[in-house]
LUMVOLO-603647 format. One record per residue (C-alpha): x, y, z. Coordinates in steps of 0.001 Angstrom, whole numbers, padded with zeros to 6 digits, always signed. Example, Ala and Ser with C-alpha at 12.3 -4.5 7.8 and 13.67 -1.06 7.14 Angstrom:
2
+012300-004500+007800/+013670-001060+007140/
***
This chain:
115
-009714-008024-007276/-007705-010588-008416/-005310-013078-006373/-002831-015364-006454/-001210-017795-003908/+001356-020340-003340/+000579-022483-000271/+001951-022020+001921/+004404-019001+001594/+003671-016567-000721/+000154-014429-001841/-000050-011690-004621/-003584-009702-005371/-004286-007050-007552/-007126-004718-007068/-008086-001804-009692/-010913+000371-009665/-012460+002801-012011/-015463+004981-011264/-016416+007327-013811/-018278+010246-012452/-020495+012694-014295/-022181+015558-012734/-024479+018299-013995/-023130+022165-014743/-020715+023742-012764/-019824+021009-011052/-016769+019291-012474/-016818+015392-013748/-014089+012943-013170/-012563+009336-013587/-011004+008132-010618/-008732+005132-011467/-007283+003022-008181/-004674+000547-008847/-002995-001395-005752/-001164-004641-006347/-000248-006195-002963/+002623-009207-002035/+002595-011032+001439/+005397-013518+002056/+005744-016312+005280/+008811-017033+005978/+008486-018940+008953/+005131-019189+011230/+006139-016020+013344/+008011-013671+010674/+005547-012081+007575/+006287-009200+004727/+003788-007512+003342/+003894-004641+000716/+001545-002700-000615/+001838-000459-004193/-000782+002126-004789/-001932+004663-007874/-004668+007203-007646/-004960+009600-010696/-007589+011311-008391/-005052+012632-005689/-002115+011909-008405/-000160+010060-005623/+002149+006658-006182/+002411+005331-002396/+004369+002160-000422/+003638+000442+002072/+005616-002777+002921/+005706-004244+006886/+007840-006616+008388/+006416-008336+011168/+007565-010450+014170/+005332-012940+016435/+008036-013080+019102/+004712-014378+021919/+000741-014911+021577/-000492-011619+020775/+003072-010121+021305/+004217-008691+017632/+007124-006601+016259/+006548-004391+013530/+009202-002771+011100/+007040-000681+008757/+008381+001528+005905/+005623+004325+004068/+007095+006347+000357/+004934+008648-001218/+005045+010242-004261/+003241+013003-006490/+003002+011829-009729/+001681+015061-011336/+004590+016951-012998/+003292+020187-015049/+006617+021307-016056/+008426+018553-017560/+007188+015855-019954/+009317+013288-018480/+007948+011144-015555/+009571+011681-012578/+008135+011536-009038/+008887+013941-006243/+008758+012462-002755/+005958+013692-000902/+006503+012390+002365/+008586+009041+004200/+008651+007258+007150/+010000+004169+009015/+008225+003115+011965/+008832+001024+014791/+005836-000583+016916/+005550-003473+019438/+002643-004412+020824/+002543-006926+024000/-000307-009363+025467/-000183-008476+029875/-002400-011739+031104/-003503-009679+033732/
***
C-alpha cells in the first residue's frame, strides 16, 4: 500500500495485490490481481468524502464506492453514500465496455441518545 497526504485536507492511497496460486491436477490455478486506489477529502472538521475504486480480475468486477459524510453532533453523523458496479468480462466484443451490475444510493443517520 502506498499513500499520500496533504495536511490537513486531502489523503490518496493505493493498494494492489497479486497472489499467484498454483494447485495440483484437477484443480484449477489462478492469479488474483486486486487494485483499489482510494481519495478522502476534509472540507471542514464535520463534512468528509471518501471514494473508493476497485479491480478484481478474480470476480472480473470494477466497483465504487464514494461517501459523503456529515458530523451534524458528537457521535451524530449523516451519510450520503453512492455504490456502481461493473462486470468487466465481455466475451463477445473486443472492445472494453462495462455492463452495470448493480447501483445504489443510500441514505443513513445515525444519532448519539445520552440516555
Amino acid at each position: 500500500r502506498f499513500g499520500y497526504r496533504i495536511q490537513p485536507k486531502f489523503t490518496t492511497s493505493v493498494e494492489i495485490n497479486y497472489d499467484r496460486i498454483r494447485l495440483p491436477d484437477p484443480y484449477p490455478s489462478a492469479d488474483i490481481i486486486l487494485v483499489a486506489p482510494r481519495f478522502e477529502f476534509t472540507f471542514t472538521k464535520n463534512l468528509y468524502w471518501a471514494t473508493l475504486l476497485q479491480y478484481s480480475n478474480q470476480r472480473e468486477n470494477l466497483s465504487l464506492n464514494t461517501r459523503l459524510q456529515w458530523r451534524f453532533a458528537p457521535l451524530s453523523d449523516l451519510f450520503l453514500v453512492y455504490n456502481d458496479n461493473y462486470y468487466t468480462e465481455d466475451r463477445y466484443n473486443s472492445i472494453f465496455i462495462p455492463r452495470v451490475k448493480n447501483r445504489s444510493l443510500n441514505l443513513k443517520l445515525t444519532y448519539w441518545l445520552d440516555l
